[in-house]
C-alpha positions as CSV (number, residue, x, y, z in Angstrom):
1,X,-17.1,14.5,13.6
2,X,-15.7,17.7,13.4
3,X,-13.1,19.6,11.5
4,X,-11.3,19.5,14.9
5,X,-11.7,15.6,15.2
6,X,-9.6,15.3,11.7
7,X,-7.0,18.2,12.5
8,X,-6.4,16.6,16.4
9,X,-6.2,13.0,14.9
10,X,-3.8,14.5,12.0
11,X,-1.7,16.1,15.1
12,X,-1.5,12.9,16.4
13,X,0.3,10.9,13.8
14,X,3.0,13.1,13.7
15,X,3.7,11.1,17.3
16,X,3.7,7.6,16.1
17,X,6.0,5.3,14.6
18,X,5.3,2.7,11.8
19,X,7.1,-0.1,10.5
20,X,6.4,-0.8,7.0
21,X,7.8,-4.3,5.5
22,X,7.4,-5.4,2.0
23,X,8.3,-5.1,-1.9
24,X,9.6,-1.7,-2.8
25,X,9.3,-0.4,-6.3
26,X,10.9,2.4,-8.0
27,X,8.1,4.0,-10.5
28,X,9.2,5.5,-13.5
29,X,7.0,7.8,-15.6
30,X,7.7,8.9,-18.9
31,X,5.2,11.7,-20.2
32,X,4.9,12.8,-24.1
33,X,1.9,13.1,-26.8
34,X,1.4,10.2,-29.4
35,X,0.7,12.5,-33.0
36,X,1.8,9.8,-34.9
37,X,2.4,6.1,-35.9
38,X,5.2,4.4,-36.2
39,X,6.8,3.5,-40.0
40,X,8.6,0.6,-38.4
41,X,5.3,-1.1,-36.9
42,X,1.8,-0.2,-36.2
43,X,2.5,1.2,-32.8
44,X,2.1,4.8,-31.6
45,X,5.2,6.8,-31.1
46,X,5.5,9.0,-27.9
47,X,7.0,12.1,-28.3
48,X,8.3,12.5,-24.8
49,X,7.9,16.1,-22.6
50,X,9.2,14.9,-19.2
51,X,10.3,11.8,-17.1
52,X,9.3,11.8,-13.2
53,X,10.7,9.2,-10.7
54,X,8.1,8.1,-7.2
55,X,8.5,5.9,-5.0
56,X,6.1,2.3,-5.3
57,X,5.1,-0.5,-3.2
58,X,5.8,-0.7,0.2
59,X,8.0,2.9,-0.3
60,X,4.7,4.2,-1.5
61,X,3.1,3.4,1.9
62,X,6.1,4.2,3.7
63,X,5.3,7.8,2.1
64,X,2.0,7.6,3.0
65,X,2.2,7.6,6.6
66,X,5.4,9.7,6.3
67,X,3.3,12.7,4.3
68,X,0.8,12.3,7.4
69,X,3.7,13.2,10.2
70,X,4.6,9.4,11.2
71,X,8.3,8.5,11.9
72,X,7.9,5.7,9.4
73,X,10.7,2.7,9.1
74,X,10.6,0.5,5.6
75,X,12.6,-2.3,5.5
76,X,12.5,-4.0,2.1
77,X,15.1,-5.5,-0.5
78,X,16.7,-3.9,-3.7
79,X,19.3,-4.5,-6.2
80,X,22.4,-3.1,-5.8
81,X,22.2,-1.2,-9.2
82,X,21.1,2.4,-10.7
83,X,17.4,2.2,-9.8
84,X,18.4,1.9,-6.1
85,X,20.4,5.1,-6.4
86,X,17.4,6.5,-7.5
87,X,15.5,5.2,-5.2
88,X,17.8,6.0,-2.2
89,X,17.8,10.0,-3.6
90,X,13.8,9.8,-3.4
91,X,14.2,8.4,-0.2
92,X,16.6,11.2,1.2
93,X,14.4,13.8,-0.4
94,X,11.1,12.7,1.0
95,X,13.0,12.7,4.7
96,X,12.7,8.4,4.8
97,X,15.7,6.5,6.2
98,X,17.6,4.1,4.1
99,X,19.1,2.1,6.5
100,X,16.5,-1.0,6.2
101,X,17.0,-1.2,2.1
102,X,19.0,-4.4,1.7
103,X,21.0,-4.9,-1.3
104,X,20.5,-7.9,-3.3
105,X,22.9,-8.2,-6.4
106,X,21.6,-11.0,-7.7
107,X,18.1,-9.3,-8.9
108,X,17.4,-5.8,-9.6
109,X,15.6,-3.4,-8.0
110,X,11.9,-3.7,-8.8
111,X,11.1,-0.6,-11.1
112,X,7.8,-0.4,-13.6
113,X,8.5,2.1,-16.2
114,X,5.1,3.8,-17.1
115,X,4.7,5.6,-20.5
116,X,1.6,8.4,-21.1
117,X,-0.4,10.1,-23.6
118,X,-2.5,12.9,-22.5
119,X,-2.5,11.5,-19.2
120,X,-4.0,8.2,-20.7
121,X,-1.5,5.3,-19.9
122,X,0.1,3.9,-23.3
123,X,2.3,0.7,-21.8
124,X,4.0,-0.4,-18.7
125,X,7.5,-2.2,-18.8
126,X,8.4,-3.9,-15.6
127,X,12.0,-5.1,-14.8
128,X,11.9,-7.6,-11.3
129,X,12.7,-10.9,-9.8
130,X,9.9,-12.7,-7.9
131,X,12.1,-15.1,-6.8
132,X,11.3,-15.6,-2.8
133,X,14.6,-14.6,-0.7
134,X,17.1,-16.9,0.5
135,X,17.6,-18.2,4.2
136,X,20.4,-15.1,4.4
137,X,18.2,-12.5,3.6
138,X,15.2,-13.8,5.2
139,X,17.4,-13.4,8.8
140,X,18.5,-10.1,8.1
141,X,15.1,-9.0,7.6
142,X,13.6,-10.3,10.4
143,X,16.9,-8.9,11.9
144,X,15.8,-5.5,11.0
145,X,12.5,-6.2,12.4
146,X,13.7,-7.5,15.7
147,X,15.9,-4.3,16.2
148,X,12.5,-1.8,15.4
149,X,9.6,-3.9,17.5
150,X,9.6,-2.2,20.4
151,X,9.4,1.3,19.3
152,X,6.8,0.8,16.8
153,X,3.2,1.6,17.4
154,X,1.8,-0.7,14.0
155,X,3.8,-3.1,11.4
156,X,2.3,-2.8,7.8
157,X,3.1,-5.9,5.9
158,X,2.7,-4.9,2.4
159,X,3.0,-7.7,-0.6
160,X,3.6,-7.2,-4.2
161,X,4.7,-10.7,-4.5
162,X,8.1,-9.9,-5.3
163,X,9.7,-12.8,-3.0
164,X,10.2,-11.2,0.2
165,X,7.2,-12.4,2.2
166,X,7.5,-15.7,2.3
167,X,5.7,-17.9,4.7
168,X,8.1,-18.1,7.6
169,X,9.0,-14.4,7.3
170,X,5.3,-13.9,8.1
171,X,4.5,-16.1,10.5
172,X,7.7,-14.8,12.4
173,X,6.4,-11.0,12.0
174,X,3.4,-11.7,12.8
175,X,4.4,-13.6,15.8
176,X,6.9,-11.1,17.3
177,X,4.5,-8.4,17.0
178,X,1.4,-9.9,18.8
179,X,4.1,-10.8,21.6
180,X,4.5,-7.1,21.8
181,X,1.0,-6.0,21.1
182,X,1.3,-4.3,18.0
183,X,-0.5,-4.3,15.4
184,X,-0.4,-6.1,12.0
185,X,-2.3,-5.2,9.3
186,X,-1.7,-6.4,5.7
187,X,-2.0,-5.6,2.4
188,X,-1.8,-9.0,0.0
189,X,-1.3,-10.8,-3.1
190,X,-2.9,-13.9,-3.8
191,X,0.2,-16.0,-3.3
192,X,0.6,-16.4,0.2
193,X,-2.8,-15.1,0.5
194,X,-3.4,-17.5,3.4
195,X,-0.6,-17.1,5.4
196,X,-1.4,-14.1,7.1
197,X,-3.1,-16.3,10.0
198,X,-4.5,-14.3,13.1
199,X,-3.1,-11.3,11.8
200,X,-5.2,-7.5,13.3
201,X,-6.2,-6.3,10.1
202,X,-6.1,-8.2,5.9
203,X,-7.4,-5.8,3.0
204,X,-7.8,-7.5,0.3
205,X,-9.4,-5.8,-2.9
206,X,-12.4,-7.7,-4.4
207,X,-10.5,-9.9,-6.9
208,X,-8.1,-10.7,-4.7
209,X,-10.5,-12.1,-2.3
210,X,-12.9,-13.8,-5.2
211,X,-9.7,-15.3,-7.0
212,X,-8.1,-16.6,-3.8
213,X,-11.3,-17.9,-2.5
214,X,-11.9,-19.6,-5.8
215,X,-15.4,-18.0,-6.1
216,X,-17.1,-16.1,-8.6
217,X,-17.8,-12.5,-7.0
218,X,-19.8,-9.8,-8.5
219,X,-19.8,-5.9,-6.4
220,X,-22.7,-6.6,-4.2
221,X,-22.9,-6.4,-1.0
222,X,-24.4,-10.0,0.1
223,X,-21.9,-11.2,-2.2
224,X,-19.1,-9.5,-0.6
225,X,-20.5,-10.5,3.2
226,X,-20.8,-14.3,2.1
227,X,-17.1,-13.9,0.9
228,X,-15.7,-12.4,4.0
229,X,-17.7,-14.9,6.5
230,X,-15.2,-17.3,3.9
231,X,-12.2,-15.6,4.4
232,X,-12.0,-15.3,7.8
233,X,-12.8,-19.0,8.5
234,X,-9.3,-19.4,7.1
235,X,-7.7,-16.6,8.1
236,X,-8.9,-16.1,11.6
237,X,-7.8,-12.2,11.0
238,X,-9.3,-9.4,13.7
239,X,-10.6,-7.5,11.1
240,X,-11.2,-7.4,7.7
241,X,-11.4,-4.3,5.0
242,X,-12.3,-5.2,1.5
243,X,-11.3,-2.5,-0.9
244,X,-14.4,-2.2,-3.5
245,X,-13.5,0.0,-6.5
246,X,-16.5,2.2,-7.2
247,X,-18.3,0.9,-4.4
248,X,-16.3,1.8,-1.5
249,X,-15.3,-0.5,1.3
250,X,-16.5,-3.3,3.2
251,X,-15.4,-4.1,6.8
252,X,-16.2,-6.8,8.6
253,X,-15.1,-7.6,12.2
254,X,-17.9,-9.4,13.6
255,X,-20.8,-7.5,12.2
256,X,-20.5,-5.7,8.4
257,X,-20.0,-1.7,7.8
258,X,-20.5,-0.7,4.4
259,X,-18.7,2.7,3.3
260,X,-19.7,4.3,0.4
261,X,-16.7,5.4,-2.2
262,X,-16.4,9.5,-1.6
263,X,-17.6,10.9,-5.0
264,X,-14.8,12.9,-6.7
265,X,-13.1,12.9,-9.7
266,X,-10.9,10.1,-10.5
267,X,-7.8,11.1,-12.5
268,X,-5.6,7.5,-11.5
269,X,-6.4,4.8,-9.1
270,X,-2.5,3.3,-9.1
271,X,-1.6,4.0,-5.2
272,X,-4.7,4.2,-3.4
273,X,-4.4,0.9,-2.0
274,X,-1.2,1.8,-0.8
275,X,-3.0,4.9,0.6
276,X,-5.9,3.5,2.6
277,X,-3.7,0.7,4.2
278,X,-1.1,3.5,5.5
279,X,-3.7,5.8,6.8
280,X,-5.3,2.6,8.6
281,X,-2.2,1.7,10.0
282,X,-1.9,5.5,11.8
283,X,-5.5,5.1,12.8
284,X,-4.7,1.8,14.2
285,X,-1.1,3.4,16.0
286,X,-3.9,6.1,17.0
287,X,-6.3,4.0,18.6
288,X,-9.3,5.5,17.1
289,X,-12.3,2.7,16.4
290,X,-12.4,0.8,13.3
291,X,-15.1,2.1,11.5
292,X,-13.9,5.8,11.5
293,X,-10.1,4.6,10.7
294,X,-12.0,2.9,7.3
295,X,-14.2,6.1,7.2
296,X,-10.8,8.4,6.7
297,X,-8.9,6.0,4.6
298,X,-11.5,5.4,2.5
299,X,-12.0,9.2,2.1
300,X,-7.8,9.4,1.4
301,X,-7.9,7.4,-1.1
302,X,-9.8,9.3,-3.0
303,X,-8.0,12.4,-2.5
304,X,-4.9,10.0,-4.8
305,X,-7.4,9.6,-7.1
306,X,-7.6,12.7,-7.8
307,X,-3.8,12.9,-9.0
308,X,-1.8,11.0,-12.2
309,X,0.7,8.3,-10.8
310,X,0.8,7.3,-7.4
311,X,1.0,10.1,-5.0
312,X,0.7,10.4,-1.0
313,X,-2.2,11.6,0.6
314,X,-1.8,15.1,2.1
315,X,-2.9,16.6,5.4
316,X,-4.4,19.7,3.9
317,X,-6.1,17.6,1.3
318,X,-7.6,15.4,3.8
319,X,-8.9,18.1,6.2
320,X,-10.9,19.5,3.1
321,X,-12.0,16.5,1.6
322,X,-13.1,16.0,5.3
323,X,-14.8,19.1,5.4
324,X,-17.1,18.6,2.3
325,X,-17.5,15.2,2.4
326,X,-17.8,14.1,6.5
327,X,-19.0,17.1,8.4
């Protein structure tokens, strides 16, 4: 594969359209340097330099593919409070439309408040319902999603476990979409784990899988090939990608593909799940084969890793990771 293979596939995203459906998190970050401790209680105080608001959760991966060129359409839930301000702002200003954020005052919007040292994470203070969504809400998301189907080239169903994807909101997603032929491909939690039946593409990470499938599972690759022969027994899925950690990913649709993790340096891992299911849903809206779609994504990933805090992957980032890494 070339450097012109990565630029051409690149050019193409910026054709495609992706809907992205799931829990969407405002992430707060509050930097500062601990020099002391506190009087009050053995606890460090944070002296704090600078606060920085992203987008998390399904908006991450509606980023994602949005950084990468896609017309990208997130429908999700949020409070109707000050964090969906926020959130609607970061929406404006990263060119996202807001018109599939429904409002739900009776919870707030999901928002995890990080606090850093040094770049070294100190705590992490989450305010969030996971209450699963009324009949109401359920009906205007699959509204949403009825209104979007047939301009969409993949659907990314992306669970935090938050309440929105409940069982018939999937089965109903996934059952509109293969009516129109696109593709599915989620990103899951263990509740619901098993719901996703006969969906194109589950990416589970390794304790997701183990802890779902009730197993033991240490980071080898038999291990990890005996697991997903499990899985899709009860998941009858296309395709499955297991995200690995250290060791890469694993993907299995009929026959097993191991890919190595690219080495770089590792600043922050938070969003690179986020990452590798976005860039698989373009590869999938692209139509390039599955092993080279895990290839890239895999190789995205660690471009975020590279970065504190969850970040989108970037085209020019990409291409030279590409370059050094694939050619």
């Amino acid at each position: 594969m070339t450097t012109g293979f990565i630029e051409n596939l690149l050019a193409s995203f910026k054709e495609k359209r992706i809907a992205v459906i799931g829990d969407i998190m405002l992430d707060k970050y509050i930097f500062g340097h601990v020099s002391r401790i506190s009087p009050e209680y053995p606890v460090p105080v944070v002296d704090v330099t600078h606060e920085d608001h992203r987008l998390g959760g399904a908006a991450n991966v509606a980023l994602n593919t949005r950084s990468l060129g896609a017309e990208t359409i997130l429908i999700g839930i949020t409070g109707a409070d000050s964090n969906r301000e926020l959130l609607l702002e970061l929406f404006r200003n990263h060119g996202l439309a807001t018109e599939g954020l429904i409002a739900d005052p009776s919870r707030p919007t999901t928002c995890k408040t990080r606090i850093l040292s040094q770049n070294h994470h100190i705590t992490r203070v989450d305010f969030e319902s996971r209450r699963e969504i009324d009949a109401t809400l359920a009906a205007q998301i699959l509204n949403s999603f009825e209104n979007v189907i047939r301009s969409v080239d993949a659907v990314v169903l992306e669970d935090y476990n938050k309440g929105l994807l409940s069982e018939g909101v999937i089965r109903q997603i996934i059952t509109t979409a293969k009516k129109h032929g696109v593709p599915v491909l989620v990103d899951p939690k263990l509740q619901n784990f098993f719901a996703y039946q006969e969906c194109t593409l589950f990416k589970p990470n390794l304790s997701e899988m183990a802890s779902s499938l009730g197993i033991v599972l240490r980071n080898n690759d038999r291990e990890v090939e005996d697991a997903c022969r499990m899985l899709q027994k009860k998941l009858h899925a296309e395709s499955i990608i297991v995200t690995r950690s250290e060791k890469g990913i694993t993907l299995y649709n009929g026959s097993f593909t191991h890919i190595a993790a690219t080495s770089m340096e590792v600043a922050d891992v938070s969003g690179a799940g986020d990452t590798v299911i976005g860039v698989l849903a373009l590869g999938a809206a692209a139509g390039i084969d599955l092993v080279t779609n895990a290839t890239i994504a895999n190789l995205a990933a660690g471009t975020v890793c590279q970065e504190v805090g969850a970040v989108p992957v970037r085209a020019e980032k990409l291409i030279r990771a590409y370059q050094q890494h694939l050619q």
